[in-house]
Each structure stands twice: as structure tokens, then as C-alpha cells.
C-alpha positions in Angstrom: 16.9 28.2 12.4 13.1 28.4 12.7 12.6 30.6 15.9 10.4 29.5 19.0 7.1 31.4 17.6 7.4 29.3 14.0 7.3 26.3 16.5 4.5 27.1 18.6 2.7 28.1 15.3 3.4 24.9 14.0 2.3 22.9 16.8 -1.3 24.4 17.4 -1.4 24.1 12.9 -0.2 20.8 13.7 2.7 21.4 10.6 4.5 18.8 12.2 7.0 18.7 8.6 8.1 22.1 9.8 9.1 20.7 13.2 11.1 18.1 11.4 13.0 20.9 9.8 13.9 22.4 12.8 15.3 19.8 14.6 17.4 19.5 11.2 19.1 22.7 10.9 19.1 22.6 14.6 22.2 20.3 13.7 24.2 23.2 12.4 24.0 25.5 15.4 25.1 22.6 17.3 28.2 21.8 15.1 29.3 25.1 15.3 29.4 25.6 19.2 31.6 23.0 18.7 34.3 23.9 15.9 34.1 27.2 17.8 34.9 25.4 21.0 37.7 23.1 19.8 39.3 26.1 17.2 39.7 28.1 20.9 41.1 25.3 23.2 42.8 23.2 21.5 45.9 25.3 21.8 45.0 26.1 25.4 47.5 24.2 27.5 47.2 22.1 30.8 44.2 23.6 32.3 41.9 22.8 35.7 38.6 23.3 35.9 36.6 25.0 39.2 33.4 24.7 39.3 31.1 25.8 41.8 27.4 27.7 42.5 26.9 31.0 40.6 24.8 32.3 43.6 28.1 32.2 46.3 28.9 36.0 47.5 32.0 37.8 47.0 32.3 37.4 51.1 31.9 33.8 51.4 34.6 31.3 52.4 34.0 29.3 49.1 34.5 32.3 47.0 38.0 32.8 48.9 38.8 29.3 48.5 38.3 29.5 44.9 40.5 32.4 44.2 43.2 31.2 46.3 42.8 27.6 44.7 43.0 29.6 41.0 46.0 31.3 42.1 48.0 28.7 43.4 47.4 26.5 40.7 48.8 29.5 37.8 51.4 29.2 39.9 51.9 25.8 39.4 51.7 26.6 35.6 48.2 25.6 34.9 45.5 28.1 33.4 42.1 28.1 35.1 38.5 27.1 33.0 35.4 28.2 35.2 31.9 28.3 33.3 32.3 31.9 33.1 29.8 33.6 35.5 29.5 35.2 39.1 29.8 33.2 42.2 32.9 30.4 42.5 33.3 30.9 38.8 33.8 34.4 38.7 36.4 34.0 41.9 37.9 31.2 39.9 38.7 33.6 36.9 39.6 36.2 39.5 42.4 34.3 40.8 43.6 33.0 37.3 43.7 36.3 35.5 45.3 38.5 39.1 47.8 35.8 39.0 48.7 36.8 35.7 47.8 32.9 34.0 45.3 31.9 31.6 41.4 32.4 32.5 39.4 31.1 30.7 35.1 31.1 30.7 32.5 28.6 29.5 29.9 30.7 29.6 25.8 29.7 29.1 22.9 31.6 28.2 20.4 31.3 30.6 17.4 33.6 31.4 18.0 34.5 35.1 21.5 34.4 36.5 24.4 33.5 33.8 26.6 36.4 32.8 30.1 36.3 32.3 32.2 37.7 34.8 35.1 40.2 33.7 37.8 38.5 34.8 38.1 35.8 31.3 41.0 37.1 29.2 38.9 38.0 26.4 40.4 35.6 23.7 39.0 32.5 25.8 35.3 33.4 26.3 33.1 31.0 25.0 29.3 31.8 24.7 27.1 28.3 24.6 23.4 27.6 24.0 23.7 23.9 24.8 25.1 22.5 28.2 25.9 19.1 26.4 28.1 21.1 24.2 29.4 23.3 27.1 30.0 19.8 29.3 32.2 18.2 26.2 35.0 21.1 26.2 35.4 20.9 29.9 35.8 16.9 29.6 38.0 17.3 26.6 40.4 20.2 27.5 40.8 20.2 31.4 43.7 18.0 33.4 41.6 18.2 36.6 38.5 18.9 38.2 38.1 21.3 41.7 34.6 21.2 42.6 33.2 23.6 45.4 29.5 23.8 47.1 27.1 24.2 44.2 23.4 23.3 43.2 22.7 20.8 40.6 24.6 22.6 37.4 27.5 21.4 39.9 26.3 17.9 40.9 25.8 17.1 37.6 28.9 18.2 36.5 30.4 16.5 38.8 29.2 13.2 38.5 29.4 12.9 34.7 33.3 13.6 35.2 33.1 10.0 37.7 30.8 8.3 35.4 33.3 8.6 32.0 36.1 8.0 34.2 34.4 5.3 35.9 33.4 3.9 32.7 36.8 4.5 31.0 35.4 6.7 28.3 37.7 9.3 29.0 41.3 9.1 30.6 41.7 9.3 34.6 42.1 12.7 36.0 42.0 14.1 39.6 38.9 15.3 40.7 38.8 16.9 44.5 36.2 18.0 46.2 36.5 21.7 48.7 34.6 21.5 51.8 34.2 18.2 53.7 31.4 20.2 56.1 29.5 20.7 52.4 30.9 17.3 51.0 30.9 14.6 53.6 27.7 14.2 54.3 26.7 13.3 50.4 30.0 11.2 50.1 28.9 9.2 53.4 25.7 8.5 51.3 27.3 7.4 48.2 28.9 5.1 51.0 26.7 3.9 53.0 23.8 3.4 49.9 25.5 3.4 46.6 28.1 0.9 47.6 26.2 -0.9 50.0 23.6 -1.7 47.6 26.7 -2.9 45.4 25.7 0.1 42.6 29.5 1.2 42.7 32.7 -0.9 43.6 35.0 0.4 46.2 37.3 1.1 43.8 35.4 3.9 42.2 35.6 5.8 46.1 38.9 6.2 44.7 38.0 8.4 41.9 37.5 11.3 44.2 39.5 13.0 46.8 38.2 15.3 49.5 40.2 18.3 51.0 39.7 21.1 53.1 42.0 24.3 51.8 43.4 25.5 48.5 47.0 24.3 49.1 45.5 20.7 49.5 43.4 21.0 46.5 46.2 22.6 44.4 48.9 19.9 45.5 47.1 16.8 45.3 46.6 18.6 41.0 50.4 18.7 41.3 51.1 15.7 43.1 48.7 13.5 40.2 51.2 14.7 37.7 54.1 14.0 39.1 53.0 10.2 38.7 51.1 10.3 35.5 52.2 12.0 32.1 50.4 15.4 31.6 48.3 15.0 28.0 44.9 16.0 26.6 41.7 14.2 27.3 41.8 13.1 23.4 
């Protein structure tokens, strides 16, 4: 693939037929984060994923409520995807692989703060350039969603999950949210401004549940299952 100083060259030269070209093979590097993806997951078993920020401290409550929320749901016999860095995603991991279950890491390259942590069992590390890419195997190969306090890499994760469920392009799957201090307040607005404005239907208030501990987050996992038939998002 041409590299970033071809395409600067090109745009001051105004070769605009090489940009064209790299946009092209551009394609490949894209189809292969994906057959990578699906050749490593698609044998990976019910799986939640936790998501979270990557700047939370060891010695935060969140962090704690991430590993315990990993640990009771290996317990429960599902394996644990995080995006594979520090913060909530590394606890995430943490609780997974001490609890002797799957751990699995989605990990992006990004210039400042993205490493993987070393708690992914190193079979189920993932390394991804694109966050579309990265966003399609947590869609396609988790059974629930556990969202801590996060920045927008969590926000936005965390509404696309609503949207295609709200939108029924992929099938319905718990999605609960840790921290009502951290949560209400944004909830309250989607109340009070999204549905009041009639953007959302009340219904789709529905598609989320707010908790407060790991046991509640881990059991209302449990507790979706027991009503619906535990299968693959595909």
C-alpha cells in the first residue's frame, strides 16, 4: 500500500491517479483485518463484551467493577472480549484470564494511549488499523454488551450497539450500563430530549438496562438467556 509520504507527494504534484490507487489496494488491507478477525472468533463461544475508558486507574472503583463483572461472568461460562488495552479493558481481561476463562482483546493502533494489556490469552489478540473493522467483530461475536464510564471511543460504541438493535440490523442482545452516578444523568437526557422531541419511541428505553454492581450486571447477562436462545449475531 502506497505509504503516507507517496500521498502527500502526490497531493502537492497533484498525481491525483496515484491517490486513486491507494484508496484501491487500500481494499485489501481492509479485507484481511477481516478474514483475520472472523478465522479467530468464529470458534470463540458465547462471549460479553466490557468496554470502558483506557485512561481509568488500577485504583478506581470502575476498574474493580470491571474485573469483578469479568469474573463473575467466566463463571457463568462466558469468555470476556475488551478492546485490548489499559484502563477497564485491561481489568476486563484481568478478571477473564485470573478466572481461568477466555480473554480475549480487540486491540487498535493508535499513536498515544492504545497498547494491549497482558492479560489476553495470546491466541485471541487481535491487532486492528480500522475501528469500523474493530466495531464489526464486537457486533458479530459478542452475546452482550457491559459498558462502564468511558470517553467517546465508548459512547460511540455504545450507541451503535442501540442503533442496529434499534434498527433490527442485528439480533437483540442485553446491553447494561455500570454506574448510574456516571450514567443517569445522560440517560435522563436521552429522556427528557430525545424522546420528548419524539426522535426515539419509548420502546427503545428498553434496549438498555442500568445497574449499579457486578452481580447485577452479570445476572441480568444470565437472566436474558434464560428467556432467549443463546446464538451468534450472524
Amino acid at each position: 500500500m502506497i505509504g503516507d509520504d507517496k500521498i502527500r507527494n502526490a497531493f502537492e504534484n497533484k498525481n491525483w491517479q496515484e491517490i486513486k490507487v491507494t484508496d484501491s489496494w487500500q481494499i485489501f488491507k481492509i479485507m484481511a483485518e477481516f478474514v483475520d478477525g472472523f478465522e479467530k472468533l468464529a470458534k470463540i463461544g458465547p462471549c460479553v463484551s466490557i468496554f470502558g475508558s483506557a485512561r481509568t486507574p488500577q485504583g478506581s472503583k470502575y476498574y474493580k467493577l470491571a474485573e469483578d463483572t469479568a469474573r463473575l461472568l467466566t463463571e457463568s461460562g462466558y469468555g470476556v472480549i475488551s478492546g485490548g488495552g489499559p484502563g477497564i479493558m485491561e481489568a476486563a481481561n484481568k478478571g477473564a484470564y485470573e478466572a481461568g476463562g477466555k480473554s480475549v482483546g480487540l486491540n487498535i493502533e493508535l499513536p498515544f494511549e492504545q497498547f494491549h494489556n497482558k492479560y489476553i490469552d495470546r491466541d485471541k489478540l487481535l491487532e486492528f488499523d480500522y475501528f469500523f473493522v474493530r466495531k464489526v467483530m464486537f457486533m458479530k461475536y459478542s452475546q452482550g454488551y457491559i459498558v462502564l464510564p468511558g470517553g467517546f471511543g465508548t459512547m460511540d460504541e455504545l450507541f451503535e450497539a442501540i442503533t442496529l438493535i434499534q434498527t433490527g440490523k442485528i439480533a437483540r442482545f442485553p446491553i447494561v450500563l455500570v454506574g448510574k452516578d456516571y450514567w443517569e444523568p445522560l440517560m435522563d437526557w436521552v429522556k427528557n430530549q430525545m424522546l420528548e422531541e419524539k426522535n426515539i419511541s419509548a420502546d427503545d428505553l428498553n434496549l438498555y438496562r442500568l445497574v449499579d454492581t457486578a452481580e447485577e450486571a452479570a445476572e441480568h447477562i444470565v437472566r436474558f438467556y434464560e428467556k432467549y436462545v443463546l446464538k451468534p449475531n450472524f
